[in-house]
N, C-alpha and C positions, 0 to 999 in steps of 0.2 A: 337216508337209506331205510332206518328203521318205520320211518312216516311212510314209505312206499311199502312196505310191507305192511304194517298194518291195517294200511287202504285194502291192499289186495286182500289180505285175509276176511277184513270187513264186506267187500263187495262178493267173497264166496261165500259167508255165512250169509246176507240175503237173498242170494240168488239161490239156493239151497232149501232156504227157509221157505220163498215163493215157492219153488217148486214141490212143497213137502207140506203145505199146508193139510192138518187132517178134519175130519170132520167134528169131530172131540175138540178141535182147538178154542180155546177157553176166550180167547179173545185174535180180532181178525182187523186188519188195515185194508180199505180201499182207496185205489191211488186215483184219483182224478185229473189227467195231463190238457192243461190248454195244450192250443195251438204252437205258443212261445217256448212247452216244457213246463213252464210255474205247475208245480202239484200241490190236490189239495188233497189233507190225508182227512178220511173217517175212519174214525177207528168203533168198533161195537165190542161188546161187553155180553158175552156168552158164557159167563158165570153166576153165577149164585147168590154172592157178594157184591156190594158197589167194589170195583175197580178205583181206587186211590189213586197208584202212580203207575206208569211204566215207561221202558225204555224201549228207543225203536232204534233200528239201523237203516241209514240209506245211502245209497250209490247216484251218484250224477253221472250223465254217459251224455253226448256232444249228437251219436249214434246209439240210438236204442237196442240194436242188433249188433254195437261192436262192444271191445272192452269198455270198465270203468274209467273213465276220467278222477275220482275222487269218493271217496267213504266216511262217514262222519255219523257218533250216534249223539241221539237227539233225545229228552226228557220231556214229558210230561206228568208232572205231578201236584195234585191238589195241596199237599204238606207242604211243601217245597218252593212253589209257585202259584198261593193262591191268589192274587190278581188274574191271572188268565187261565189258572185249569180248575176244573170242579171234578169231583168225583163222579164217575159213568155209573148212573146206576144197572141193576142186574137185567139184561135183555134187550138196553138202550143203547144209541153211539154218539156220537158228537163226531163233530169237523173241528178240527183242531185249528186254532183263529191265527194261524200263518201258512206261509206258502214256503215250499223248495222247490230250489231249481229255478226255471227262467234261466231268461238271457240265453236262448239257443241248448240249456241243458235239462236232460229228461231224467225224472227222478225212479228208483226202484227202491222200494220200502218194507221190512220186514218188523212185524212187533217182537223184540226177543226175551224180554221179561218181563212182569209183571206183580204187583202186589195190593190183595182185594181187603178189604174191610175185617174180614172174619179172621184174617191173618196168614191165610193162605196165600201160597207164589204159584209161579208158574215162569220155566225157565231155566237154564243153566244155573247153580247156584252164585257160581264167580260173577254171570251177568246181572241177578237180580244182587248180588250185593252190594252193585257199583249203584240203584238206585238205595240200600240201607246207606252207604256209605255218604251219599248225599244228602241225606236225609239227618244223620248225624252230624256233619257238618254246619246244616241249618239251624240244626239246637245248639249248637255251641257258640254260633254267633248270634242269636236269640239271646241265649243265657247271659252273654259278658252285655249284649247292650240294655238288658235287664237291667245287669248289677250299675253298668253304670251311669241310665238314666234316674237309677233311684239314688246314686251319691250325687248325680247333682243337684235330683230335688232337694235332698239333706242339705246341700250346699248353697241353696237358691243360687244357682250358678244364672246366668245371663243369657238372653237367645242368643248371643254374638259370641258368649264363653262356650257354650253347646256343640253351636255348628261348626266352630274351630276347632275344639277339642277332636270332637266326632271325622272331622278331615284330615286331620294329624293323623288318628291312630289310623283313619284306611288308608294313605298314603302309605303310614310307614307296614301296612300290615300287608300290603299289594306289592311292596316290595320286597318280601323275603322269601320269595322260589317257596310258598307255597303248595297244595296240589291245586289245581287250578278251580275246580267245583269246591272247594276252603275259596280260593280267593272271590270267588263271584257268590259264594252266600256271604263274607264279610262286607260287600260292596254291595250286596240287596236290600241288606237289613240297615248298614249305616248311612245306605243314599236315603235311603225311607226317612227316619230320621235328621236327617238334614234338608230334604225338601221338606218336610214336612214344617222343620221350624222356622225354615225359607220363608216358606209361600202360605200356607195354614190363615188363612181373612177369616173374619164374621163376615156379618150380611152386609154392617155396615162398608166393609173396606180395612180397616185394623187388624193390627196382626189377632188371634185369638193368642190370650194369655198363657205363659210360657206352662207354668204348674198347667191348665188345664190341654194343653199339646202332651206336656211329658205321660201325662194321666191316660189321654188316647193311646198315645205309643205302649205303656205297660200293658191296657189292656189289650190290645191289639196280639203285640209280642207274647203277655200272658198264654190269649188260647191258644197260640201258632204251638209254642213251647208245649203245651198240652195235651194238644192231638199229637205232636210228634213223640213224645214221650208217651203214649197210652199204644200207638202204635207200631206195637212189635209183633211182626212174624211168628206165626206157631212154632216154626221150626227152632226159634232162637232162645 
């Protein structure tokens, strides 16, 4: 009951938002529907500052002209997700590199907050702070798998000691009714690390050496940790 309320609530705050776009607005989504429904979102950056991250809301409908079928908000953020988002810079947009909807459902999309470079939002606060609160999340499981790729290297621990250790703790960490954006940055950062010590060859075919993976991974983890921590909000 509460998920069907939230839906609703979600699918009145974009159909609201569509309808209320003003010309001031600092950043704009256009929605691109195939024939099947699959949309493709571009989003443009009508600010000042590069655009970092933000959060968007969307409604699937079955009928584009009837109710919602379903609500659901979506992230993209370069902090957070830098394999696939980059920062928009000021006046530019991007086509965000997946699709919603399909399979007979047509998408309605609203951008509802946002957070630019200079440190500025835009947004309800409670909305932009569920992208802070993601973004905190991500450094904290940045930070422990800091602290404890560098006790392994102290340790000369083993790739097969590593990727166990590293499985252990997101199993047991996936399973404690986390918040769920907690549980999907500890299972970004520790899958990273585990493929990486998986699969990581030279040219020849060999694994590349354990110390020079773990070295990768800090500095990697390092800047990640570093833009998210340099990145706070004027407001905060």
């Amino acid at each position: 009951m509460r998920s069907q309320r939230v839906a609703l609530a979600l699918a009145a705050f974009v159909l609201a938002a569509a309808a209320q776009i003003r010309p001031d607005e600092p950043v704009t989504v256009t929605v691109t529907n195939d024939n099947t429904g699959s949309a493709l979102l571009t989003v443009r950056n009508l600010g000042k500052s590069d655009l970092t991250g933000f959060l968007y809301l969307y409604t699937l409908y079955r009928d584009p002209a009837g109710p919602a079928n379903f609500a659901a908000t979506g992230y993209y953020d370069s902090l957070t997700d830098p394999q696939f988002a980059r920062p928009i810079p000021a006046g530019q947009e991007v086509t965000l590199p997946y699709r919603i909807g399909g399979n007979g459902y047509f998408a309605k999309v609203a951008v509802g907050a946002g957070v630019f470079a200079d440190g500025s939002t835009f947004g309800e606060r409670v909305t932009v702070q569920h992208i802070l609160d993601r973004r905190n999340f991500m450094l904290v499981s940045l930070k422990k798998s800091i602290s404890e790729l560098q006790q392994a290297s102290a340790d000369k621990l083993t790739r097969e000691q590593i990727v166990n250790n590293f499985t252990r703790e997101l199993n047991e960490e996936a399973s404690l009714g986390l918040d769920p954006e907690m549980t999907n940055s500890i299972q970004m950062v520790r899958g990273q690390v585990i493929a990486m010590m998986r699969n990581s060859r030279m040219a020849d075919g060999n694994p590349i050496p354990v110390q020079q993976t773990i070295d990768q991974l800090l500095q990697d983890f390092g800047k990640r940790r570093d833009l998210l921590v340099k990145a706070k909000p004027a407001h905060e």
